[in-house]
C-alpha positions as CSV (number, residue, x, y, z in Angstrom):
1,X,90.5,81.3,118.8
2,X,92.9,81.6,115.2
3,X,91.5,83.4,112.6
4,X,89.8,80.5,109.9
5,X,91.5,81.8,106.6
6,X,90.2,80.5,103.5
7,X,92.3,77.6,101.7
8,X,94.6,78.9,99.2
9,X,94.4,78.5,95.0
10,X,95.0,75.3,93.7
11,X,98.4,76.2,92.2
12,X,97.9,73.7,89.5
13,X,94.8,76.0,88.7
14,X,96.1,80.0,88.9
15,X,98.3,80.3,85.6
16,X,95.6,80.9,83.4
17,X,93.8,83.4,86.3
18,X,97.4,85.8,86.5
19,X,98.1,85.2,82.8
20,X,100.7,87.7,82.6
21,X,99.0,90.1,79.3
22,X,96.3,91.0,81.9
23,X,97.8,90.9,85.5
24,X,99.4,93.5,87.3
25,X,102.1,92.8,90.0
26,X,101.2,96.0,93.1
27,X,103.7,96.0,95.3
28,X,102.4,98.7,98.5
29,X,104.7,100.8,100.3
30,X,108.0,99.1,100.3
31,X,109.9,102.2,101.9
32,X,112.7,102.7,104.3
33,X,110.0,104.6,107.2
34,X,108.1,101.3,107.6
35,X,110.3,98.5,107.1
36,X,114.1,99.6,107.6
37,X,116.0,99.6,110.3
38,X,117.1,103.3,110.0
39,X,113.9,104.6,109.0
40,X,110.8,106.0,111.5
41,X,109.9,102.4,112.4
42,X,112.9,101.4,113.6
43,X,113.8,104.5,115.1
44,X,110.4,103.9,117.2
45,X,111.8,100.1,118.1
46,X,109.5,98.1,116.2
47,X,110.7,94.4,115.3
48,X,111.4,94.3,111.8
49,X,112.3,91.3,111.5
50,X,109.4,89.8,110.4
51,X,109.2,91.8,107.3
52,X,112.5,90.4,105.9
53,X,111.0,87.1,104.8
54,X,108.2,88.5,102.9
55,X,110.6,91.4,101.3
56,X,112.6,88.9,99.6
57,X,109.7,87.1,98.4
58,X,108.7,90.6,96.8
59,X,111.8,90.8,95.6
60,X,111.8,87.4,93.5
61,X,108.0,88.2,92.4
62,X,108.8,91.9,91.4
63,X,111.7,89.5,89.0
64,X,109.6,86.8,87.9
65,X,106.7,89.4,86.8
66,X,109.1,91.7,84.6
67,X,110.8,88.5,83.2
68,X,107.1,87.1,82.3
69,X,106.3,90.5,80.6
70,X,103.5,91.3,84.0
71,X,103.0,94.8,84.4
72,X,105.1,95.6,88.0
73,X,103.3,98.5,90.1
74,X,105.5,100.1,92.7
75,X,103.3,102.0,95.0
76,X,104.9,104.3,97.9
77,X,103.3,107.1,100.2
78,X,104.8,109.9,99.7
79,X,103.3,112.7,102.8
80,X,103.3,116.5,102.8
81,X,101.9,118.8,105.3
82,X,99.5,120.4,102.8
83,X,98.1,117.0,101.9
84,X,97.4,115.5,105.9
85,X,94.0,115.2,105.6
86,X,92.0,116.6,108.3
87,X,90.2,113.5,108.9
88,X,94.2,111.6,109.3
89,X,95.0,114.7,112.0
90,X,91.8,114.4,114.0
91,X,92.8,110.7,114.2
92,X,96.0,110.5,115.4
93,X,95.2,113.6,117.6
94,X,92.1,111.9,119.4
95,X,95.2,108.8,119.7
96,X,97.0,110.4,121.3
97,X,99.7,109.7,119.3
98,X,102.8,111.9,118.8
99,X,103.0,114.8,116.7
100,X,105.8,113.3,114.4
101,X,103.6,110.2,113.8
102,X,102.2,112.5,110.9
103,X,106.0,112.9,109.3
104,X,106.7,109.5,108.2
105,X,107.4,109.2,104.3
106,X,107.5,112.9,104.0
107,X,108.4,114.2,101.0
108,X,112.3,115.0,99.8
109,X,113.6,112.8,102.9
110,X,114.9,109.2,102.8
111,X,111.8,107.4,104.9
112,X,109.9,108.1,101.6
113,X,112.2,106.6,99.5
114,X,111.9,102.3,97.9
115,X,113.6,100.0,100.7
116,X,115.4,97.7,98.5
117,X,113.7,98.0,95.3
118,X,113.6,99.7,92.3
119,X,111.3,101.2,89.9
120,X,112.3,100.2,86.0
121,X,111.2,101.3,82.6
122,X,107.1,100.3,82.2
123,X,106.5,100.0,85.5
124,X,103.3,101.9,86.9
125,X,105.0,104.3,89.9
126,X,102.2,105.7,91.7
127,X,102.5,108.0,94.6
128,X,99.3,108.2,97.1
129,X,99.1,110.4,100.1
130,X,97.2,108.0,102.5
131,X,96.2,104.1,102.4
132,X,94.7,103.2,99.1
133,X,96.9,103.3,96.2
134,X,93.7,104.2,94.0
135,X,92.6,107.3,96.3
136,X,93.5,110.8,93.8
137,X,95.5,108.6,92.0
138,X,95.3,107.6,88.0
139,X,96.1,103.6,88.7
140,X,92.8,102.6,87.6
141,X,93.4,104.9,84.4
142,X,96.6,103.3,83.9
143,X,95.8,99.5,84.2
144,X,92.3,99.7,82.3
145,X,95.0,101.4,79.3
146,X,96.8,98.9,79.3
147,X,94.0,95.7,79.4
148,X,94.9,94.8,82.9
149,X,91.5,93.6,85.0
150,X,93.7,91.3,87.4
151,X,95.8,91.9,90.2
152,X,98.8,90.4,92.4
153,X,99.0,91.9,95.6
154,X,102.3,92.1,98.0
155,X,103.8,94.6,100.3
156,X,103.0,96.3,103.4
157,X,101.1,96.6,106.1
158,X,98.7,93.7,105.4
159,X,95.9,95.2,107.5
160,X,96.3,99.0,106.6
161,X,97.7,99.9,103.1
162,X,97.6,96.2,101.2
163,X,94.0,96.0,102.6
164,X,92.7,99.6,101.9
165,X,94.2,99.1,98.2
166,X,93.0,95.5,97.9
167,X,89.1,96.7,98.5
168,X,89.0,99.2,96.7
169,X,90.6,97.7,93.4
170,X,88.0,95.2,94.1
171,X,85.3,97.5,93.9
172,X,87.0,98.7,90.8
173,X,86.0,95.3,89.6
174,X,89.3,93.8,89.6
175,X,90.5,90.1,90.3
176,X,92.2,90.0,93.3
177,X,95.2,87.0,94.0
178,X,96.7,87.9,97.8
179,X,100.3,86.9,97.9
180,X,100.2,85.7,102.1
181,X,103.5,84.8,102.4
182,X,104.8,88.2,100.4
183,X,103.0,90.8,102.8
184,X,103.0,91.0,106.7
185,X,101.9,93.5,109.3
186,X,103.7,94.5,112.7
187,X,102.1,92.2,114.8
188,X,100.8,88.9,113.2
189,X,97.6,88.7,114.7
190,X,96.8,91.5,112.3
191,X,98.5,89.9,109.6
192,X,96.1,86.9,110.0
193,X,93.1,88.8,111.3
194,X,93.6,90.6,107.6
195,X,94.1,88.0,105.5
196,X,90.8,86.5,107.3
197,X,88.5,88.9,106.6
198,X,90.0,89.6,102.9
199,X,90.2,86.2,101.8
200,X,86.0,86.1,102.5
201,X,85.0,88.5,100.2
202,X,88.0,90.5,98.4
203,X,90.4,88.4,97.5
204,X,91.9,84.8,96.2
205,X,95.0,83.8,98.8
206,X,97.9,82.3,96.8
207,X,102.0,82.0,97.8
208,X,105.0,82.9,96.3
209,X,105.8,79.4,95.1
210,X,102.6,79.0,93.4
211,X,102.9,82.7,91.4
212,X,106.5,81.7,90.7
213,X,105.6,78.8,88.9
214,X,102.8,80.2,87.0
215,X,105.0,82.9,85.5
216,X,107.7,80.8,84.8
């Protein structure tokens, strides 16, 4: 049985919900360990492929935003040993899973680094040290200062980071518009199984076409 995912926005019927004066563009972990061929990912023999489609859709949005004068928020995981929570270790060691899973996006190496894009001047750069971008971070700080209560969600994974952020801006009491074609997961039966459940309760589905034409 396929996931029932809720109908997208009328497009005809979003520019005045992501005006730009009070919408930020969040763009989650867009780094070189999840997505690129020569970081950790690839190294493990994952299938990237599938995230080369939504990246360049990220790409055109991440344009279109700072051309329509939308706030752009680049968020990346940046990992240190001191900051592995105890509750992430216990996790991956009750996995099973090997003991360099817990090195991706370290700090001062490349897999932390932007895969492909770029952080410019008046963007919102925050750096998070698990899932949610709003976990010990000042985003919320940041986007109430500057009159921002809507957001535009796109990046990666869709199931793990852009859902963990997603909620809890929502419980921020932010508006939430999904880009689906602008963030993908691994496999896409969690791709769809995400943007199932989000699209319930969380969050407004939308495609690139639609926000590209509203910011035009």
């Amino acid at each position: 049985m396929s996931e029932a995912i809720d109908p997208p926005v009328d497009p005809a019927l979003l520019p005045p919900m992501i005006a730009p004066a009070r919408t930020a563009l969040v763009v989650v972990d867009v780094q070189v360990d999840f997505i690129s061929p020569e970081g950790a990912a690839g190294q493990w023999g994952m299938d990237l492929s599938v995230f080369e489609p939504p990246l360049a859709r990220v790409e055109a949005l991440m344009a279109a935003a700072r051309a329509a004068g939308v706030t752009v928020v680049p968020i990346r995981v940046v990992t240190r040993p001191e900051t592995d929570s105890n509750a992430l270790k216990l996790f991956h060691q009750r996995k099973g899973y090997p003991a360099d899973s817990l090195t991706i996006c370290r700090a001062g190496t490349e897999g932390a680094d932007y895969y492909r894009i770029t952080v410019q001047p008046g963007d919102i750069e925050i750096q998070k040290t698990l899932y949610s971008a709003f976990a010990g971070s000042d985003l919320d700080a940041q986007l109430r200062a500057r009159g921002i209560d809507t957001l535009v969600v796109v990046g990666f994974t869709t199931e793990c980071c852009v859902d963990s952020t997603l909620r809890d801006a929502f419980h921020r009491d932010y508006s939430i518009f999904l880009v689906t074609d602008a963030c993908a997961a691994y496999e896409e039966h969690l791709h769809r199984g995400a943007l199932a459940a989000l699209s319930k309760s969380y969050a407004m589905l939308t495609d690139t076409a639609a926000v590209l034409a509203a910011w035009r």
